[in-house]
C-alpha positions in Angstrom: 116.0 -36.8 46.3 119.6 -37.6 44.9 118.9 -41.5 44.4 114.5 -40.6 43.2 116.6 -37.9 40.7 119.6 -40.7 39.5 116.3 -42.8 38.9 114.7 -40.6 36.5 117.8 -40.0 34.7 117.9 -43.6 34.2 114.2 -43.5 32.9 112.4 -45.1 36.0 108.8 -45.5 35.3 106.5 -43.6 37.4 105.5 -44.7 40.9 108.7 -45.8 42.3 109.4 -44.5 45.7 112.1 -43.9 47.5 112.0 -44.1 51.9 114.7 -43.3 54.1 115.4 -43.7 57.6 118.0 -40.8 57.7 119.0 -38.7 55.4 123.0 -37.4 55.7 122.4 -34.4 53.4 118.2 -33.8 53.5 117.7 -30.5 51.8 114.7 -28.1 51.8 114.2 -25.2 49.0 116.5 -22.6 48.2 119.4 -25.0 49.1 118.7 -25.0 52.8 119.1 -28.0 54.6 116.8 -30.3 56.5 117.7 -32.1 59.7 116.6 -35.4 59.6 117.8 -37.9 62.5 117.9 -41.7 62.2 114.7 -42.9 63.3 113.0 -39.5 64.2 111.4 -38.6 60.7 110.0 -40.1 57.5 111.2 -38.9 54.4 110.0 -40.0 50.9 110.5 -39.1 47.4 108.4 -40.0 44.7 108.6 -40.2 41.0 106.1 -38.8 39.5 105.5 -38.5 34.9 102.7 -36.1 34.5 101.6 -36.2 30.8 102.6 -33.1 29.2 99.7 -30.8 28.6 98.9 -27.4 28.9 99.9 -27.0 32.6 103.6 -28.2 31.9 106.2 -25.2 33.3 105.7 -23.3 37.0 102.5 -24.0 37.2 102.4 -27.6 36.9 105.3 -27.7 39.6 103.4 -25.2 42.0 100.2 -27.3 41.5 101.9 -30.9 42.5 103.5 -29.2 45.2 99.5 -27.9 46.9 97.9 -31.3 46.0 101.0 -32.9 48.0 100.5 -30.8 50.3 97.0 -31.7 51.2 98.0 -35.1 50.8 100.4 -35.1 53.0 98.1 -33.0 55.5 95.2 -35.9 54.4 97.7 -38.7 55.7 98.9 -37.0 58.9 95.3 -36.8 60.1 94.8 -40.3 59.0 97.5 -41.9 61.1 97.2 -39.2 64.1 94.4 -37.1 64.3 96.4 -34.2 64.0 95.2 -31.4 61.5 98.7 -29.1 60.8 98.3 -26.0 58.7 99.5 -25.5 55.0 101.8 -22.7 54.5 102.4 -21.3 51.2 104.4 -22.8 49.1 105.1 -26.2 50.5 105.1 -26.3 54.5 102.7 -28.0 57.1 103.3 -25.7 60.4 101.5 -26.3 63.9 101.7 -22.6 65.6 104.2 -21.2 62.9 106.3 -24.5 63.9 107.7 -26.2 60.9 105.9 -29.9 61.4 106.7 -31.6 57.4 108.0 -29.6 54.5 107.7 -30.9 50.6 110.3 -30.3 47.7 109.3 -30.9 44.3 112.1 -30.7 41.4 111.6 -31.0 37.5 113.6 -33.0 35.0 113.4 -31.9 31.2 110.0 -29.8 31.6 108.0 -28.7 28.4 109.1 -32.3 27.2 107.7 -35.6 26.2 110.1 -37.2 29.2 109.3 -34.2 31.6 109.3 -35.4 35.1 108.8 -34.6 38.6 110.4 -35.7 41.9 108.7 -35.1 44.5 110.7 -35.3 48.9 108.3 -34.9 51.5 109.7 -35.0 55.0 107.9 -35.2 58.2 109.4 -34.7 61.9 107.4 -37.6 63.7 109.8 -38.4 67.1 111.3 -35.5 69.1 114.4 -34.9 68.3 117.3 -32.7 69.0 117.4 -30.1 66.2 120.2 -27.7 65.3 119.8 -24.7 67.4 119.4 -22.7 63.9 116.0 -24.3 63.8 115.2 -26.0 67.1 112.7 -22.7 67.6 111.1 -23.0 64.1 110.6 -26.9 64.1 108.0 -29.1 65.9 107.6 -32.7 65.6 104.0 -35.2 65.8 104.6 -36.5 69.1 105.8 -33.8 70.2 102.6 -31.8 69.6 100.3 -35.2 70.7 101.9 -36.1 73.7 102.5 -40.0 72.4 103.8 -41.9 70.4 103.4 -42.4 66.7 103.4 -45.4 64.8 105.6 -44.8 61.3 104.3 -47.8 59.5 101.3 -46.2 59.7 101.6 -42.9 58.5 103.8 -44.1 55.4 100.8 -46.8 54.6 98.9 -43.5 55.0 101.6 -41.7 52.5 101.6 -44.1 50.3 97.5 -43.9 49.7 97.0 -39.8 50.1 100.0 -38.6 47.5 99.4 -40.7 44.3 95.1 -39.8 45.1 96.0 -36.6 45.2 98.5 -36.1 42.3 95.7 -38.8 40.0 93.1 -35.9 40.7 95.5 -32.9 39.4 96.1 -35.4 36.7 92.7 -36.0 36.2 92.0 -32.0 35.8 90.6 -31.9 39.4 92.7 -29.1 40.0 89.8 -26.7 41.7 89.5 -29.7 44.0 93.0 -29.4 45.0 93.1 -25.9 45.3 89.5 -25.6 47.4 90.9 -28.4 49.8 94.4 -26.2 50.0 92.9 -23.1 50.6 90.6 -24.3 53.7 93.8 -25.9 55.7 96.0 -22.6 55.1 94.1 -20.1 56.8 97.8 -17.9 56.4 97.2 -17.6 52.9 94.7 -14.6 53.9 94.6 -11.7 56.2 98.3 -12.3 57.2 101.2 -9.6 57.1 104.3 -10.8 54.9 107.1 -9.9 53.7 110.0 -10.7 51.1 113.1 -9.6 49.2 113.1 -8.1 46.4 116.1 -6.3 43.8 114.7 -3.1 45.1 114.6 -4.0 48.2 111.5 -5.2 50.8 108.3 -5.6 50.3 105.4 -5.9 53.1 101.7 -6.5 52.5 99.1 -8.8 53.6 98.3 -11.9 51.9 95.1 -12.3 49.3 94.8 -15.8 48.8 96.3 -17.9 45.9 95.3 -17.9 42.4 94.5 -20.8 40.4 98.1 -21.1 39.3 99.0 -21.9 43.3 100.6 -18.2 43.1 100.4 -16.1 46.2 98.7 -13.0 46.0 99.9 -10.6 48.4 97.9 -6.7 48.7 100.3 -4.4 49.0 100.2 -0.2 49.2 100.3 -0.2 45.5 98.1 -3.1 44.3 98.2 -7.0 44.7 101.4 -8.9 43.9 101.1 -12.4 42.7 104.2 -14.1 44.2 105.4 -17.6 42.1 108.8 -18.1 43.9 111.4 -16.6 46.6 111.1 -16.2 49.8 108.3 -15.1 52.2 108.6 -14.2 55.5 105.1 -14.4 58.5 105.7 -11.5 60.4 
């Protein structure tokens, strides 16, 4: 994310993409950070120039983070048969198991040289994770029972996100958010809850809007969450 975000300050075009075997400081939102072993993940970021238009701001950042995420969800089945589950925002989870997590950050939004770099990681080989997360985390062979061929799945990467982010592009974004909405069957009829200034909030979740924001039904009404965080309980 560092190097994709040194390239975009330097005005790379968009397309390029950036693999790594390991990452020595992978980071997730909210400035957590995300183990990632030599050899036991794949982690990509992309540079992506959406035109600016209309959707520029939160919502264009929400939507390229739901298209990635069915893309990412797209290429996993395509290299292994398996089908993980979108969480809202920007997880794919097998069992409430953290599987691949995507992190997209904007450079001068609103503008003519707005841009987006988009990090997806995915755990692929077993691998010993911190004990902070080794409960929360699974892997793709670990939940297939084999092995999994890397080369594949970023051949796979490659194809599903640029698809995926040409169709938001293209003002497909109902596409997107239909295909979103099928895989992340926690986005409705599940109990939540988050932090607020007042302090927390529980309800049950109502879906997302067609901004990506989560809608939550709480004793008071529905709450349309954009950011923070959200807790399955």
């Amino acid at each position: 994310m560092d190097l994709a975000a040194e390239a975009v300050q330097d005005g790379a075009a968009e397309g390029v993409v950036i693999v790594a075997d390991e990452q020595t400081a992978g980071r997730g939102r909210r400035g957590r950070s995300w183990s990632s072993p030599a050899g036991a993940g794949l982690y990509l970021s992309f540079v992506l120039r959406p035109a600016l238009d209309a959707d520029a701001g939160v919502r264009l950042l929400a939507l390229v983070t739901l298209a990635a995420g069915v893309a990412v969800r797209d290429a996993i089945i395509g290299a292994s048969g398996l089908a993980p589950e979108l969480k809202w925002p920007n997880d794919l989870v097998m069992d409430r198991r953290k599987l691949a997590g995507i992190l997209a950050e904007g450079f001068a939004i609103g503008t003519a040289s707005q841009a987006i770099v988009l990090g997806v990681g995915i755990n692929v080989q077993r691998a010993s994770y911190p004990p902070a997360i080794a409960a929360r985390a699974t892997s793709l062979e670990a939940e297939l029972g084999r092995s999994v061929d890397r080369t594949s799945l970023l051949d796979q990467l490659l194809a599903a996100v640029p698809a995926r982010y040409n169709r938001l592009c293209l003002g497909e974004a109902d596409d997107i958010l239909r295909a979103w909405r099928v895989a992340a069957p926690s986005a409705r009829g599940a109990r939540v809850e988050w932090s607020t200034p007042h302090g927390p909030r529980h309800g049950v979740t109502a879906g997302i809007d067609d901004a990506g924001a989560l809608l939550v039904q709480t004793d008071t009404g529905v709450e349309r969450i954009v950011a923070g965080e959200i807790r399955w309980v």
